[in-house]
N, C-alpha and C positions, 0 to 999 in steps of 0.2 A: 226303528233301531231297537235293538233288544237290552233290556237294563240288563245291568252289571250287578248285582250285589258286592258291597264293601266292608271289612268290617271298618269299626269307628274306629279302631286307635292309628291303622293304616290312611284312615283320612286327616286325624291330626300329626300326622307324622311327615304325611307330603304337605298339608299346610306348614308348618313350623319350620321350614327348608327354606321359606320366603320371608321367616318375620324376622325384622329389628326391633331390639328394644330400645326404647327414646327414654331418657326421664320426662315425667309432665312438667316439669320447670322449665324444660326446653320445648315441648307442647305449648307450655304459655309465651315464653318468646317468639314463636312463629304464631301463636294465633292474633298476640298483641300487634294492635294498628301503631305504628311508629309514624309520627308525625314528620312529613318532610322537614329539611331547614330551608328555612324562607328565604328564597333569591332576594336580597336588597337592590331597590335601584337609587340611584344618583337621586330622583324626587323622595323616596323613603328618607335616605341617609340625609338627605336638608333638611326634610319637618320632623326627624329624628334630633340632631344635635345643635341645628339651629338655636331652637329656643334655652337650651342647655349651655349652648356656649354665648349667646347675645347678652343673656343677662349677667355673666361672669367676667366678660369683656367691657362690657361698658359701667361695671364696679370700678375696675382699676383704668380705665379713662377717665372716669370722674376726678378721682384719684391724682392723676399723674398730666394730664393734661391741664388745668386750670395751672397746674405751678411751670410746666415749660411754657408754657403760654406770656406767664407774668415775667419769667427771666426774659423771654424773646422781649417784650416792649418793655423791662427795664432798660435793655440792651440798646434797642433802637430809639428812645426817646431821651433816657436819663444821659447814657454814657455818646449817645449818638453815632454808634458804628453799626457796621452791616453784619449778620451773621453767616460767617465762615463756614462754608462743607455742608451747605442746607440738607443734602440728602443723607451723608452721613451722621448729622443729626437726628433726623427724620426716622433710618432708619433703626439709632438706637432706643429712639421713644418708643418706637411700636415693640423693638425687643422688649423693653422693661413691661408695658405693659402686658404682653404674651407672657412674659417668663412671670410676672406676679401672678397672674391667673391662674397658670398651672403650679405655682407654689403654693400661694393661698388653699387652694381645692386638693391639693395633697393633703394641707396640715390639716384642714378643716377635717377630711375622710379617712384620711389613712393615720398619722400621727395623735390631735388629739382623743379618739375612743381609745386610741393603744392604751395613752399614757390615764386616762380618767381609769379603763378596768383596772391596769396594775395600780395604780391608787387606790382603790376599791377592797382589791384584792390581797394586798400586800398585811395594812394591818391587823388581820385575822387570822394569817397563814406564818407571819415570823415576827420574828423580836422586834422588840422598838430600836435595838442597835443597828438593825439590817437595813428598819427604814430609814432612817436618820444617812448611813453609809449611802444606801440609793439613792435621797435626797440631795447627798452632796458631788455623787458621781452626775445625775442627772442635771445640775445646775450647770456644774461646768463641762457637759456636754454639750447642751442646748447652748452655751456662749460660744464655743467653738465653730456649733454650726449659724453662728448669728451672719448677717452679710455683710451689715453696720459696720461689725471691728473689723473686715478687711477694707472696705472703702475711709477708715479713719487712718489704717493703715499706710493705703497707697498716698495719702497728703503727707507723707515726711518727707516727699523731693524737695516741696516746696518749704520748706522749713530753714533757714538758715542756720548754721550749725555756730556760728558766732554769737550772735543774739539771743537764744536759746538753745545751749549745748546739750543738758541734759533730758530737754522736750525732744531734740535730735536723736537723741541716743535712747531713749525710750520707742519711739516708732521707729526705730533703724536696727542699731546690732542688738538693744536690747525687746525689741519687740516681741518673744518670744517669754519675758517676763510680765512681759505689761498685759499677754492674753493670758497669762496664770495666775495672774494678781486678779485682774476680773473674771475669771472661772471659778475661781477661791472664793472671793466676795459673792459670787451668785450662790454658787452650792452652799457656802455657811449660811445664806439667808434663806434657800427652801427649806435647810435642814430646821433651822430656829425656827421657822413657818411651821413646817409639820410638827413643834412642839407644841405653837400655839394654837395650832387647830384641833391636835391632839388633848391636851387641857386648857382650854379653851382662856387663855389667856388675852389681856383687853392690847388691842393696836394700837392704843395712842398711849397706854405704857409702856410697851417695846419703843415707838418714837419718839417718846420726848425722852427719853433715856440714851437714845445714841444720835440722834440729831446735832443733841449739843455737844457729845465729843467732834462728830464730824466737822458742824461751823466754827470748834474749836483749833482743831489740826486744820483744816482751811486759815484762817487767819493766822496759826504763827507759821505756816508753809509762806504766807502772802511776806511775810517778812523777811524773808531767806532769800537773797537773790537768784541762790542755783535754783530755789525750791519755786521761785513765783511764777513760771514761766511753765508748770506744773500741774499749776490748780488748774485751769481749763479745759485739759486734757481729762484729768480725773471727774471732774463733773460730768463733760460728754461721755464718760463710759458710764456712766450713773444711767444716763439716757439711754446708752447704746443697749443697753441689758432690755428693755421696755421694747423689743422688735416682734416681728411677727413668728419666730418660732421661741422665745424664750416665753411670752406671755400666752401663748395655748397652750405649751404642756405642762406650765406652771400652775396654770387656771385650771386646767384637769385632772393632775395630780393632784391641788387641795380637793377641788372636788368630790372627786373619787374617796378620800381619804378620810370628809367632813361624811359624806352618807355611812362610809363603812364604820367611824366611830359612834355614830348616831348622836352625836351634840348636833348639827346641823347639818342640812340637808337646800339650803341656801347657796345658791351660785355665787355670789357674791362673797361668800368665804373666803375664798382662793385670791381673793384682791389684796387680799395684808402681806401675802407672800410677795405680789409682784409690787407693792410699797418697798418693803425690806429689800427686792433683789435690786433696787435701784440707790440704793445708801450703801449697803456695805462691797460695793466696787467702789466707790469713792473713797472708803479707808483703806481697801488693800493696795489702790492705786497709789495715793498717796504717802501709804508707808512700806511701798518698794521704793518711792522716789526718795524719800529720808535715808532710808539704808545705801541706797546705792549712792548719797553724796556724801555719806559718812566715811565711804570708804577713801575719797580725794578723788585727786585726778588721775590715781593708780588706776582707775575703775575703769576710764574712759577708754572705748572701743575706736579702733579706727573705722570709720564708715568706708563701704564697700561700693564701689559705682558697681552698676550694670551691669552683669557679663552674659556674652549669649551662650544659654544654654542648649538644648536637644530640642528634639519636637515636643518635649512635654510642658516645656519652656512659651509655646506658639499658641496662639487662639486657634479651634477653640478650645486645644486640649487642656489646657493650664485651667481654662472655668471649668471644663469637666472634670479634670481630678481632684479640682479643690473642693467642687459641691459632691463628690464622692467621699473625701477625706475628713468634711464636715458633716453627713450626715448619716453614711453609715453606719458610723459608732454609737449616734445617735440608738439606732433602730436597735444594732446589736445588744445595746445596754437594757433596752424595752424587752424586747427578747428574750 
């Protein structure tokens, strides 16, 4: 075959008829090995979350089992009757224990690092009004989403309104004050917390300073008839505030707050706040109860029975909109 002679710009000129330009970034995405995603099977996915979820489950069995346990043979030996609805029993143990584990392992992961950074974070970045304000929103946030004050709640059926009219009326039409009185008493106590973490003020001066107002308004409340029937409620919200989400973001907010001032850097710091948020709900509890007997029997609410409401009203939606209603706000206020 006989050559052709060509000139060269005739031969880049029919080459360049065939070329594409590529960028190399997209050069390096097709030369890069992309690692498949790994098929899981049923034996992965058990030696995966097995050990993950065994040791998280049998926390709150330890937990929750030894006490249903001790009511069942109070039940059966003390009182000597049989237990009613075994499996609906049964089945609500195993809920509490599921629903704690996956509570607990929320707050522990998701809640408190939230709340320890904005602690952290907070007194470097704004006023000390700002934190004081977010300490007292945050207090009585975390009371809202406690679980404690609705389960103290739902005991005012049993309450007789004769006997104790204004303990009736406090978990009944006025319940609605009784959880702002203990939102108020927790948020006032992170806030006074964050002072004392802030300059570094001593905890058993802030307690023996309102202690004895408190054993004080406890004793002449004990004297009051409308008042006496009072004091026990207000003590158990002193308790109720000590739950499993008021005491992590509490404990991580001082924390946060003790590193970022740099006076301490002790875990243990953040314990005087959850000292204080358990006293000052026992004074705002008990002096909504004084005000509201101050005012007479004009005050008194007619209690409301039962009425059926919607589907929002039905299990399980009513726990799910109330654990959304409680803890939302929470997050949005972290937010």
């Amino acid at each position: 075959m006989a050559e052709r002679r060509l000139r060269y710009g005739i031969y880049l000129g029919a080459i360049q008829r065939h070329k594409r330009q590529i960028s190399f970034a997209a050069l390096l995405d097709a030369e890069r090995l992309r690692p498949k995603r790994p098929a899981l099977r049923a034996i992965d996915l058990h030696r995966l979350l097995t050990p993950y979820v065994s040791i998280r489950f049998s926390e709150q069995m330890r937990a929750v089992v030894p006490l249903a346990l001790m009511l069942i043979g109070f039940q059966a030996l003390a009182l000597r009757s049989s237990l009613l609805d075994a499996e609906s029993v049964a089945l609500g143990i195993f809920a509490v224990i599921v629903g704690l584990m996956f509570f607990m392992e929320g707050v522990k992961i998701g809640l408190m690092p939230f709340a320890e950074n904005v602690g952290f974070q907070m007194p470097g970045k704004t006023h000390p009004t700002v934190l004081l304000a977010f300490s007292l929103l945050l207090g009585a946030a975390a009371t809202f989403a406690e679980p404690a004050l609705g389960a103290l709640q739902a005991a005012a059926s049993s309450i007789s309104p004769e006997r104790a009219p204004w303990l009736r009326q406090l978990l009944g039409p006025y319940s609605l004050w009784l959880v702002l009185a203990v939102a108020g008493g927790v948020g006032l106590a992170v806030s006074i917390g964050m002072l004392r973490t802030m300059f570094g003020w001593q905890l058993k001066t802030m307690v023996l300073l309102i202690m004895p107002l408190t054993l004080g308004l406890t004793v002449w409340c004990a004297q009051q008839p409308a008042l006496a029937s009072v004091i026990g409620l207000a003590w158990d919200c002193g308790a109720i505030t000590t739950g499993p989400v008021t005491v992590p973001l509490v404990l991580a907010v001082g924390v946060g707050v003790a590193a970022s001032t740099g006076r301490s850097d002790n875990p243990l710091s953040g314990f005087g706040i959850v000292t204080l948020a358990s006293i000052f709900p026992i004074l705002a509890v008990l002096s909504t109860a004084i005000y509201l007997t101050s005012q007479g029997s004009d005050a008194m609410r007619p209690l409301l029975s039962a009425s059926v409401g919607g589907w929002y009203t039905e299990t399980p939606f009513a726990e799910v909109l109330g654990a959304l209603r409680a803890i939302v706000p929470l997050v949005l206020l972290l937010v």
